[in-house]
Biotite code that builds the C-alpha atoms (Angstrom):
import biotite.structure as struc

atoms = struc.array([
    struc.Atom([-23.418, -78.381, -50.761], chain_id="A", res_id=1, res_name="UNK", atom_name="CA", element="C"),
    struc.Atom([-20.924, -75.577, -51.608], chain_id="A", res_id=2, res_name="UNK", atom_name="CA", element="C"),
    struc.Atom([-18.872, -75.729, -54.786], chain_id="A", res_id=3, res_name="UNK", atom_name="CA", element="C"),
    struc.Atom([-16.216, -73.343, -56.699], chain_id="A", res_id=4, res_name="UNK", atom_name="CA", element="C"),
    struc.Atom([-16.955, -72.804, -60.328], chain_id="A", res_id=5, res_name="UNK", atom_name="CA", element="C"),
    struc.Atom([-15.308, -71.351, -62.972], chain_id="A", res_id=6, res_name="UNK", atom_name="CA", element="C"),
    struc.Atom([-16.361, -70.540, -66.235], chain_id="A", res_id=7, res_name="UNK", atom_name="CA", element="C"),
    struc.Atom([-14.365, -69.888, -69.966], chain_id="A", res_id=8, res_name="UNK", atom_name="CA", element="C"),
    struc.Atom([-14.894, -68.297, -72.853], chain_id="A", res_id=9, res_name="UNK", atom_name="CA", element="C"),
    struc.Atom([-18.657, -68.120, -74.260], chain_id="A", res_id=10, res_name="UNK", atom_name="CA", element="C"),
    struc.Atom([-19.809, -70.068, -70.637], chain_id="A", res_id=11, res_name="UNK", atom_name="CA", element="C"),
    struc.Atom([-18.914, -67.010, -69.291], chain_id="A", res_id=12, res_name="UNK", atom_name="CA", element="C"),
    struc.Atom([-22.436, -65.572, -69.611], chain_id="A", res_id=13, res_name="UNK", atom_name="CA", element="C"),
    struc.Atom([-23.687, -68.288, -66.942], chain_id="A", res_id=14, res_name="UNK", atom_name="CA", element="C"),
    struc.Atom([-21.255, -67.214, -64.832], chain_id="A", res_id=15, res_name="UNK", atom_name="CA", element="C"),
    struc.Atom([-22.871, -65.168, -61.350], chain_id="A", res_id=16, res_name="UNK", atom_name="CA", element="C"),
    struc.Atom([-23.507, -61.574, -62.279], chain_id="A", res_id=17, res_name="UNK", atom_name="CA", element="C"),
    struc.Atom([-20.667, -59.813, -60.491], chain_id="A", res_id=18, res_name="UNK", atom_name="CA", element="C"),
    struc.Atom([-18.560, -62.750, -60.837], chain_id="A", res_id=19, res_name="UNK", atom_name="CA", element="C"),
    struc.Atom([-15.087, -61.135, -62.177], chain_id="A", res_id=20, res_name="UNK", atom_name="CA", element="C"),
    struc.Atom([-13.068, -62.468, -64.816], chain_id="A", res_id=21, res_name="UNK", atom_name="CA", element="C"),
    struc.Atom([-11.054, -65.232, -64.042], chain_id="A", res_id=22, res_name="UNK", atom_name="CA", element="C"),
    struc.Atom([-12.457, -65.679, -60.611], chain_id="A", res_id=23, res_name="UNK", atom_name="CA", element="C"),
    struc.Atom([-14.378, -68.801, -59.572], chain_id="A", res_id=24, res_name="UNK", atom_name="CA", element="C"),
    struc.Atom([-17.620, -68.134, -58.017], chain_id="A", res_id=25, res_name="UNK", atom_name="CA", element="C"),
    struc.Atom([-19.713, -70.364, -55.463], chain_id="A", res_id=26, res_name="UNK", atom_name="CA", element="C"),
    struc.Atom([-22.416, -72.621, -56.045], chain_id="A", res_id=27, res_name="UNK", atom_name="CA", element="C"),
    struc.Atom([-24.703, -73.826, -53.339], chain_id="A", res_id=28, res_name="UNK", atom_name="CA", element="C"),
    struc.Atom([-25.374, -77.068, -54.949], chain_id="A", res_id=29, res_name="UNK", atom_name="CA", element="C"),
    struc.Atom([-29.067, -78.841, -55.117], chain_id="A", res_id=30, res_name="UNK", atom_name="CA", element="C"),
    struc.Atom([-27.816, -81.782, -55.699], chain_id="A", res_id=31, res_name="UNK", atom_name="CA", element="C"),
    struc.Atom([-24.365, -83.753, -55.726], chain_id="A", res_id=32, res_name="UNK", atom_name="CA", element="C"),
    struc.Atom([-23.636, -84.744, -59.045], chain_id="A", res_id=33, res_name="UNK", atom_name="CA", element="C"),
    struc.Atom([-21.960, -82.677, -61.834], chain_id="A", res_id=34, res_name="UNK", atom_name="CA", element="C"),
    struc.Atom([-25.051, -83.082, -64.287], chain_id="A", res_id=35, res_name="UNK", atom_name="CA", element="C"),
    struc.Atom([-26.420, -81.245, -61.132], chain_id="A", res_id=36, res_name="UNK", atom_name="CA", element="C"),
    struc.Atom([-24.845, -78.676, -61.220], chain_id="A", res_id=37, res_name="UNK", atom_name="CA", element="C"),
    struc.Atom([-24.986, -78.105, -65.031], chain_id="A", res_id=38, res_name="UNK", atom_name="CA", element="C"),
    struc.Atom([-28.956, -77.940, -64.349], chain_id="A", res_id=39, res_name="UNK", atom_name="CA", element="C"),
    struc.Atom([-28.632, -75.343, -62.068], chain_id="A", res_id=40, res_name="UNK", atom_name="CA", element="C"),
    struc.Atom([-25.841, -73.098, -64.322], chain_id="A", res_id=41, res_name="UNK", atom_name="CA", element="C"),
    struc.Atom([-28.686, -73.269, -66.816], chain_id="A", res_id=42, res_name="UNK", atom_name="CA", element="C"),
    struc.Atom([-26.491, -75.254, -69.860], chain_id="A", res_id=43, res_name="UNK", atom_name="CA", element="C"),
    struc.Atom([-26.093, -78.695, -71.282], chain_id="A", res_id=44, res_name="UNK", atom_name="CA", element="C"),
    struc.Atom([-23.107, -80.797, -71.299], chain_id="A", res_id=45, res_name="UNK", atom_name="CA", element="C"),
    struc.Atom([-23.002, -80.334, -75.049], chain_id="A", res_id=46, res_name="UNK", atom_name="CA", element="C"),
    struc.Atom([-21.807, -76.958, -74.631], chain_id="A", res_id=47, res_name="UNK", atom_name="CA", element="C"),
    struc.Atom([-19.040, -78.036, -72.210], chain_id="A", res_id=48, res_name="UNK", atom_name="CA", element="C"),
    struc.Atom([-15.816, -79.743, -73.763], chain_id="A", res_id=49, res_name="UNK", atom_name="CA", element="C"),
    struc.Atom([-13.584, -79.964, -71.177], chain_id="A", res_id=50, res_name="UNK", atom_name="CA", element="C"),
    struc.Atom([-14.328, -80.249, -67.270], chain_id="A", res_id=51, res_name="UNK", atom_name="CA", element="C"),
    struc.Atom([-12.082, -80.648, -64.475], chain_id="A", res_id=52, res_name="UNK", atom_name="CA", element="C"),
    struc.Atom([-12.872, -81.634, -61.094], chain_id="A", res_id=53, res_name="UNK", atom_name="CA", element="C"),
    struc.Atom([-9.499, -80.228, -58.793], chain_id="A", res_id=54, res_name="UNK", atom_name="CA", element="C"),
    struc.Atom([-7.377, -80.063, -61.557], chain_id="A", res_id=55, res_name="UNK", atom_name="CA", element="C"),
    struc.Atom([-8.530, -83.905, -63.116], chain_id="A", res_id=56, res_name="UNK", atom_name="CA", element="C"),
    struc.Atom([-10.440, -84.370, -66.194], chain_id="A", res_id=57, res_name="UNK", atom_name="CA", element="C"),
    struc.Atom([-14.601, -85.576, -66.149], chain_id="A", res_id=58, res_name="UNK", atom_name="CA", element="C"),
    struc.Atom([-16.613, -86.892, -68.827], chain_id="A", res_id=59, res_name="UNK", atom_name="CA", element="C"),
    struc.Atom([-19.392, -88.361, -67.207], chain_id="A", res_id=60, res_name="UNK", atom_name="CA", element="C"),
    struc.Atom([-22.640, -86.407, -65.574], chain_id="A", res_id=61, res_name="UNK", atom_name="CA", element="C"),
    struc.Atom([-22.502, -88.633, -62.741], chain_id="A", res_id=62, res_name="UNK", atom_name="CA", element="C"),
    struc.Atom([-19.985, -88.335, -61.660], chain_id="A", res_id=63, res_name="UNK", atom_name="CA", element="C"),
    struc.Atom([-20.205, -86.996, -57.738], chain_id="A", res_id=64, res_name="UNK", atom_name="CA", element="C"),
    struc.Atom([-18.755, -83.333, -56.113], chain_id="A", res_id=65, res_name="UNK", atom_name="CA", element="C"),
    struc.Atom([-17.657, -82.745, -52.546], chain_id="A", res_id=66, res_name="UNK", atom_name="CA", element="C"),
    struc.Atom([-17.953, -79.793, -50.983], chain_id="A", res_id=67, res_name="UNK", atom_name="CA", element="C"),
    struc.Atom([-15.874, -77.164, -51.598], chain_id="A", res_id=68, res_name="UNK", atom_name="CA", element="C"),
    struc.Atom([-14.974, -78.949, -55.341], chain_id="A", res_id=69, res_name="UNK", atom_name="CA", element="C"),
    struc.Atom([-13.195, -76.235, -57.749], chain_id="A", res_id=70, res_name="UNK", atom_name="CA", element="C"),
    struc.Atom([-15.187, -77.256, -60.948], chain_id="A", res_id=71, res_name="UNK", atom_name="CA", element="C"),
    struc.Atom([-14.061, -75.488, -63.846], chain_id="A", res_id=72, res_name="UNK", atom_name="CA", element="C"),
    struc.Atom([-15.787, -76.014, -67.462], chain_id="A", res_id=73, res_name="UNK", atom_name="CA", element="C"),
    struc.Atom([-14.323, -74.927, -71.086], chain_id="A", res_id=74, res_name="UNK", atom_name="CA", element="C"),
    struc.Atom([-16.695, -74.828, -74.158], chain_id="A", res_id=75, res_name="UNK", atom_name="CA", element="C"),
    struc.Atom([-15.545, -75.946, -77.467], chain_id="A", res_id=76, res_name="UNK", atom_name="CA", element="C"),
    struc.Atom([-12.829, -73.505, -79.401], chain_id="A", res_id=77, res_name="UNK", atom_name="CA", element="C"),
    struc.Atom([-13.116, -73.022, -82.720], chain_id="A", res_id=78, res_name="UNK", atom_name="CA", element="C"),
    struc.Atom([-11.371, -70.344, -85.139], chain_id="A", res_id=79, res_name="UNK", atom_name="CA", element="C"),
    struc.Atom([-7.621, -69.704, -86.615], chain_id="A", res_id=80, res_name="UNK", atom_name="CA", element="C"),
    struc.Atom([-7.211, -69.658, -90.466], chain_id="A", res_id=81, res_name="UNK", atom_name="CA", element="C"),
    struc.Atom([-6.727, -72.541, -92.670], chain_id="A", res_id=82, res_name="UNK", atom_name="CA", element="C"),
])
């Protein structure tokens, strides 16, 4: 199965190799569920804080993709000044 990813910020480096910045990039999915496809990006759900599935927000692994899903995945922010 086909998917669109797109990855943010320090998940960037998982990202496909001449994937360009801001551009999604496609998966051919082993698999059909989102944990899935974090196996085959290579990262952990612990390094993901927000994921959205078409433009709605996912917090569980099992939940299931359909082809052609626009997945994208944010990683936890941190900085500013106190």
């Amino acid at each position: 199965m086909r998917v669109q990813v797109k990855l943010y910020a320090t998940l960037r480096e998982y990202a496909a190799p001449d994937n360009e910045i801001g551009a999604s990039f496609e998966v051919q999915l082993i698999g059909n569920a989102l944990e899935d496809l974090f196996k085959q990006l290579g990262f952990g759900m612990e390094r993901a804080k927000i994921v959205m599935i078409n433009g709605g927000s996912v917090v569980d692994l099992s939940t299931q993709l359909n082809e052609d899903d626009l997945v994208l995945i944010f990683p936890p922010v941190g900085g500013g000044v106190v």
